[in-house]
C-alpha positions in Angstrom: 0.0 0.0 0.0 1.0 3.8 -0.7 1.0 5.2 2.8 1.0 8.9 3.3 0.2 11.4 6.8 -2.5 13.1 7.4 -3.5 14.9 9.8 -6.8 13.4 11.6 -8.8 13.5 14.7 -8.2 11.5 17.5 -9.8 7.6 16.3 -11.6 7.1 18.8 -13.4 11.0 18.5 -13.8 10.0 14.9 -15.7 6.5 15.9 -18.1 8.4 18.1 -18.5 11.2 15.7 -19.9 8.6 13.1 -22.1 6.7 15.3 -23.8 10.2 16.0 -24.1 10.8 13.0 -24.5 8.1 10.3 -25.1 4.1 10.5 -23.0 1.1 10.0 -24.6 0.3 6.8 -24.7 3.6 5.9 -20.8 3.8 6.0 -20.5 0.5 3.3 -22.8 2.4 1.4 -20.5 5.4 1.5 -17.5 2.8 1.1 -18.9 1.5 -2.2 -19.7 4.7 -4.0 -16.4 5.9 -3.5 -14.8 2.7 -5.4 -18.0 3.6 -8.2 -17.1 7.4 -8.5 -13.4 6.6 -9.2 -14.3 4.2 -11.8 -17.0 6.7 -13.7 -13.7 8.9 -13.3 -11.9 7.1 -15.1 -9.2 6.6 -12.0 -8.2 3.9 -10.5 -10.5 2.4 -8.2 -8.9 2.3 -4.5 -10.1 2.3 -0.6 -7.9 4.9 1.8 -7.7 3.5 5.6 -5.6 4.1 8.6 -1.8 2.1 8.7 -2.4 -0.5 10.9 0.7 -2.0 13.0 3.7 -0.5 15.1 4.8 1.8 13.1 1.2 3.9 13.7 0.6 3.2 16.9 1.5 5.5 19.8 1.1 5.5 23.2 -1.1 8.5 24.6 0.1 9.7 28.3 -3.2 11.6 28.4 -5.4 8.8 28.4 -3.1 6.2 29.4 -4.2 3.8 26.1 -3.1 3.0 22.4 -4.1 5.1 20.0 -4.0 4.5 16.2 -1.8 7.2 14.6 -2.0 10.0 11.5 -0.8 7.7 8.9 -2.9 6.0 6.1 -3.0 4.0 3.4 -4.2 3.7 -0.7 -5.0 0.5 -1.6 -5.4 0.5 -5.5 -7.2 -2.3 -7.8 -5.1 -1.8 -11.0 -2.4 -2.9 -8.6 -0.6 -6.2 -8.6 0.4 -5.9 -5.0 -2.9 -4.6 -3.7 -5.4 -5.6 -5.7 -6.2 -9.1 -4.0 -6.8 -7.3 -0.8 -8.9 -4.5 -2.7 -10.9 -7.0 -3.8 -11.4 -9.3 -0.1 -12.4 -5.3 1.7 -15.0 -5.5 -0.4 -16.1 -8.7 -0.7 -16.8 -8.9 2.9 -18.2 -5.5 3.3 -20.7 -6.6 1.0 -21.2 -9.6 3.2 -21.5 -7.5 6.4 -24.0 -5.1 4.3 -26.1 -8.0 3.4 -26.2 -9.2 7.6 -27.2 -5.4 8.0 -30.0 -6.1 5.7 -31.0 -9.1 7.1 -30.5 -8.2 10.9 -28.8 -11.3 11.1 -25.3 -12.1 12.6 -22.4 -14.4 11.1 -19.4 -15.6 12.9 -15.9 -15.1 11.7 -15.8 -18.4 10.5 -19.1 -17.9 8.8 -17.7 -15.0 6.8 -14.5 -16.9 5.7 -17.0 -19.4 3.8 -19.0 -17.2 2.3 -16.2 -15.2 1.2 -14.1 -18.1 -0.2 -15.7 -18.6 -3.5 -13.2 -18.8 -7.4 -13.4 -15.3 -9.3 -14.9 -15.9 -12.5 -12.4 -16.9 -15.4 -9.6 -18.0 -13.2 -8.5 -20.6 -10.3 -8.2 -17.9 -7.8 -10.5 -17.9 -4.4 -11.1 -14.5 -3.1 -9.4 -15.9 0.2 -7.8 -18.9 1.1 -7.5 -18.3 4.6 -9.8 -16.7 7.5 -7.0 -14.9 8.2 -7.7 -13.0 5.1 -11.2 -12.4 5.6 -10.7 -11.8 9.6 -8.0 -8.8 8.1 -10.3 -7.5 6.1 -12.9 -7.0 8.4 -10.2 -5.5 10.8 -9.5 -2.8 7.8 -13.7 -2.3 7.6 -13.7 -1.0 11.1 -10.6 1.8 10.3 -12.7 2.9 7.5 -16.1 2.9 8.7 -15.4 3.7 12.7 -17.4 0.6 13.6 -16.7 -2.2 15.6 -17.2 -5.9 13.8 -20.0 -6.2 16.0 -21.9 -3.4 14.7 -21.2 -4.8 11.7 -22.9 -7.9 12.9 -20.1 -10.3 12.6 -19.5 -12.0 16.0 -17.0 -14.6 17.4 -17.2 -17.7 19.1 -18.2 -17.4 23.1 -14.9 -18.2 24.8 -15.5 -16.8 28.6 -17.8 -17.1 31.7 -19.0 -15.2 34.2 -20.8 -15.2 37.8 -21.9 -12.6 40.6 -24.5 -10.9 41.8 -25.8 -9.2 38.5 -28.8 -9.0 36.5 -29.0 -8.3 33.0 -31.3 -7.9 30.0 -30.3 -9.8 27.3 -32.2 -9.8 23.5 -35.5 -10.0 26.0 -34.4 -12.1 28.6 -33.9 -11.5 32.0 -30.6 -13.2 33.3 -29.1 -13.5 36.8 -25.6 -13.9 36.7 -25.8 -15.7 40.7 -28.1 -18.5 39.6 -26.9 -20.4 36.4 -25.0 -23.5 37.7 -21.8 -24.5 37.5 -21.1 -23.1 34.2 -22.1 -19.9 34.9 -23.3 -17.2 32.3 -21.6 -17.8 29.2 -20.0 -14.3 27.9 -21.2 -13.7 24.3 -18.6 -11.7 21.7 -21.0 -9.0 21.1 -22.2 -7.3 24.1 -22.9 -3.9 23.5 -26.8 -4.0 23.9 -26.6 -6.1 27.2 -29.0 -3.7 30.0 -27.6 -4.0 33.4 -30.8 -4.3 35.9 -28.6 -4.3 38.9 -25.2 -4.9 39.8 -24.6 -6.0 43.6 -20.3 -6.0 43.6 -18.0 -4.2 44.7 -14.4 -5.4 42.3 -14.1 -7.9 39.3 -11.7 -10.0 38.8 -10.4 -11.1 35.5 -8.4 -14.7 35.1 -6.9 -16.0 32.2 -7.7 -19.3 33.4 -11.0 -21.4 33.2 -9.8 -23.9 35.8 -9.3 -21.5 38.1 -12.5 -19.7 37.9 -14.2 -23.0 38.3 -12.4 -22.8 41.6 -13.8 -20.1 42.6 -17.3 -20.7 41.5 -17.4 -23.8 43.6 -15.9 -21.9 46.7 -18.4 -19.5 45.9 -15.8 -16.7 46.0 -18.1 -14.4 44.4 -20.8 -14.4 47.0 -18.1 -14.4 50.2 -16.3 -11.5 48.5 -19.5 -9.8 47.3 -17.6 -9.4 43.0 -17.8 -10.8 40.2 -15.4 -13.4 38.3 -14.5 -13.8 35.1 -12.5 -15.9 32.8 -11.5 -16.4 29.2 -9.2 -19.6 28.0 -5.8 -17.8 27.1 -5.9 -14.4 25.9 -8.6 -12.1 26.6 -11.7 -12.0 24.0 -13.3 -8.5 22.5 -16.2 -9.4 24.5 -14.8 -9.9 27.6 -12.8 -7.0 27.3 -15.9 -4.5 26.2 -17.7 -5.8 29.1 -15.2 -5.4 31.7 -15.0 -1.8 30.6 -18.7 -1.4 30.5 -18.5 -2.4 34.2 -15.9 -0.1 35.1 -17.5 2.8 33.3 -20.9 2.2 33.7 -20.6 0.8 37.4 -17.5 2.1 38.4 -16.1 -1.6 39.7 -12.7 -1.4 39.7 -11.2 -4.5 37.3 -8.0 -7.0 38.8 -6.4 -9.4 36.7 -5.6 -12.9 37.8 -2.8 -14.6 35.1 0.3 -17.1 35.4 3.5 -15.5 36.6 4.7 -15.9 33.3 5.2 -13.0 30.2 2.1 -13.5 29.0 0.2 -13.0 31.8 2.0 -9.8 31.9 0.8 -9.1 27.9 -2.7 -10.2 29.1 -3.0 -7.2 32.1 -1.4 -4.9 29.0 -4.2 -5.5 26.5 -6.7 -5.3 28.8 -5.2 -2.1 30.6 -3.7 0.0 27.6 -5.4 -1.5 24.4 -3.5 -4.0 22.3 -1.4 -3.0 19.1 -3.2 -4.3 16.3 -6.6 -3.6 18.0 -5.1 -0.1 18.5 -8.1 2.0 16.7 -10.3 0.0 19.3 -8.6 1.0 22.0 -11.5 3.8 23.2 -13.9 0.9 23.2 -12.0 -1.5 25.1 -8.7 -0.2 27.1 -9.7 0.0 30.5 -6.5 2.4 32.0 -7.4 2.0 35.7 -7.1 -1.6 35.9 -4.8 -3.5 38.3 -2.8 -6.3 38.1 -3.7 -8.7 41.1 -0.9 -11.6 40.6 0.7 -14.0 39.9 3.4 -11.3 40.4 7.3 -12.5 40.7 7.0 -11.1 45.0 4.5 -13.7 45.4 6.9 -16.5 44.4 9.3 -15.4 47.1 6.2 -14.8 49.4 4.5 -18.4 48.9 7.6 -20.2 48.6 6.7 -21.2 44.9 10.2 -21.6 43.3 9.7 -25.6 43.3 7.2 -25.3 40.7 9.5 -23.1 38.5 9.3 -23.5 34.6 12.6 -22.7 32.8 12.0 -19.7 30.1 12.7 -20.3 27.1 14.5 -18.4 24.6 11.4 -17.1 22.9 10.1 -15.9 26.4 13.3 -14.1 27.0 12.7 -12.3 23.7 9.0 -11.3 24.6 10.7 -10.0 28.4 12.8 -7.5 26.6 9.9 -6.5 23.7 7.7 -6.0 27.0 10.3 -3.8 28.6 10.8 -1.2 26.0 7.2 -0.5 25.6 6.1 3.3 26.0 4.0 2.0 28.7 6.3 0.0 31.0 10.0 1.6 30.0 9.7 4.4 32.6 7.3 2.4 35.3 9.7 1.3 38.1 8.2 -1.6 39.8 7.0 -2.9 36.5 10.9 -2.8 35.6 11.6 -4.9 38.5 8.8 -7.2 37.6 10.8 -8.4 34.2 14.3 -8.0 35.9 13.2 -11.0 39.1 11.8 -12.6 35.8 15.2 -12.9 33.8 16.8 -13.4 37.2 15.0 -16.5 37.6 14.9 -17.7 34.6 11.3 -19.7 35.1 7.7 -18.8 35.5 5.2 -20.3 37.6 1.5 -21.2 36.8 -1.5 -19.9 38.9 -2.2 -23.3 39.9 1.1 -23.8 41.3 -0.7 -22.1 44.5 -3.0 -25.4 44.8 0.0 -26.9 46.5 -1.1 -24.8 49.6 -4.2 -26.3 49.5 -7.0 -26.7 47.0 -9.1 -24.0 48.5 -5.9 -21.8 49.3 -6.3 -19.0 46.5 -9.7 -18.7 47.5 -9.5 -18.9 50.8 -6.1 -16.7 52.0 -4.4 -15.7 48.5 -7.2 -13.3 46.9 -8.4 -12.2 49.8 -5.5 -11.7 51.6 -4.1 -9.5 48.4 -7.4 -7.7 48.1 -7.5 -6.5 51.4 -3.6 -5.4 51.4 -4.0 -3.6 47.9 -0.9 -5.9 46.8 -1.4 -5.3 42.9 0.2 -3.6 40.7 -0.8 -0.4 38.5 
């Protein structure tokens, strides 16, 4: 792509300009008669969005997120290097026009099929991979300020939830406290969820399912009066828009639970500062008050956890010292020391390394013992 500066607003202003202003649909629309009034122009047909990647990200002090810089991009069709991409942007903004249409949503994995389909004349599909079509539909929400979900493309649920909460969901009345051992089961899209009342006074986030299981059955959300919440791994869009929700909406203050390990680390980072490829979401999802609760490298010292060290690997070592130059973390002291004990031991632990105390001892003395001492980390 031809990338050029320009001088814009802020992304996320722009976003909420549009959504005051126009529709999703209406913005595909818009996207498609630029392409037509180039061609009855006699130009070259082409889409212009913002450069997505490092290069255009920056790190804003004043709101403590990522934020999507001034640069963009042309994307010609009468050009060899851009024109298969030209041609998947549109493809699946059709698609997303036609959900609009329809009110009707389509997973990620639904748009990939009905994407991949030979252009006419040749053996070429318009994609081969979902990674194509999940780029694409990443480029659709830099050019029309709207999230995939307004767009009504959703992905798979990947996270649940309990406390005492009560929502409104498409017509149904939900209470988070009373849905078994499975609790509520966090859908991607969750922008027109109503709370009806929320009864908590923190959340807490976990990157593991196992150990909110734990907590469920040790009923750690109604002891502690919160609510806990879990993904599998990294943290899901729809987890993140709803922790935010609750901290702006309901001004619950969000702690993250993740393995003493690097990744844990990047997990607390997405979630607190926005994540770099998901940079132009940032004002819809970075949540810059959030705190990180543990497994910190302190608490390996403090719980006598060193006998359930894993050695770091060499690709671990890299991510430490990626981590550590970050805008974000380069000038913050104790998060400094955090990667230095890392390198210095050469391991990471897992959060389940703590069930050695005792099956019920994160529950039962770890949380609540680091809640009430305000041992986290900003």
């Amino acid at each position: 792509m031809v990338e050029k500066s320009k001088k814009t607003v802020n992304n996320t202003e722009k976003r909420e300009t549009l959504k005051e202003d126009t529709d999703a649909k209406s913005e595909l629309i818009n996207l498609g008669k630029k392409v037509l009034n180039d061609i009855y122009s006699g130009n070259s047909p082409k889409i212009e969005l913002y450069v997505r990647g490092l290069s255009n990200v920056k790190y804003d002090k004043e709101s403590k997120t990522l934020q999507l810089g001034d640069k963009t991009a042309q994307r010609f069709f009468f050009n060899v290097g851009h024109s298969k991409k030209f041609l998947q942007t549109l493809e699946v903004a059709a698609i997303c026009k036609t959900l609009l249409d329809v009110n009707k949503h389509a997973s990620l994995r639904d748009v990939f099929y009905m994407a991949k389909r030979t252009i006419p004349g040749t053996k070429i599909n318009i994609v081969d991979e979902q990674k194509e079509s999940d780029k694409a539909i990443e480029d659709l929400e830099i050019i029309t300020g709207f999230s995939r979900e307004n767009l009504n493309v959703n992905a798979n649920k990947m996270g649940s939830v309990a406390g005492k909460v009560i929502i409104e969901d498409s017509g149904d009345t939900i209470d988070w406290s009373k849905l078994g051992s499975g609790g509520w089961s966090i859908p991607s899209n969750v922008e027109n969820i109503k709370f009806k009342k929320v009864d908590a006074k923190y959340v807490i986030y976990m990157e593991k399912a196992a150990v909110w299981e734990r907590l469920h059955e040790d009923r750690f959300w109604e002891k502690q009066n919160c609510i806990i919440m879990s993904s599998q791994g990294q943290t899901t869009r729809g987890i993140r828009r709803l922790l935010q929700r609750l901290n702006n909406e309901h001004n619950l203050p969000i702690l993250v639970l993740t393995d003493g390990d690097i990744y844990g680390f990047y997990i607390y980072s997405v979630i607190k500062f926005g994540s770099i490829s998901l940079a132009h979401m940032a004002g819809e999802m970075a949540i810059p008050d959030v705190k990180f609760l543990g497994v910190t490298m302190d608490d390996i010292i403090k719980y006598d956890l060193k006998r359930h060290f894993i050695k770091l690997t060499d690709q671990d070592r890299a991510r430490i010292k990626q981590m550590q130059n970050y805008d974000w973390f380069v000038k913050h002291k104790e998060w400094q020391r955090q990667f230095k004990m890392m390198k210095e031991f050469d391991a990471k632990v897992e959060i389940q390394s703590l069930s050695s105390k005792g099956i019920s001892f994160i529950s039962e003395k770890y949380l609540p013992e680091k809640i009430k001492n305000k041992e986290w980390l900003d």
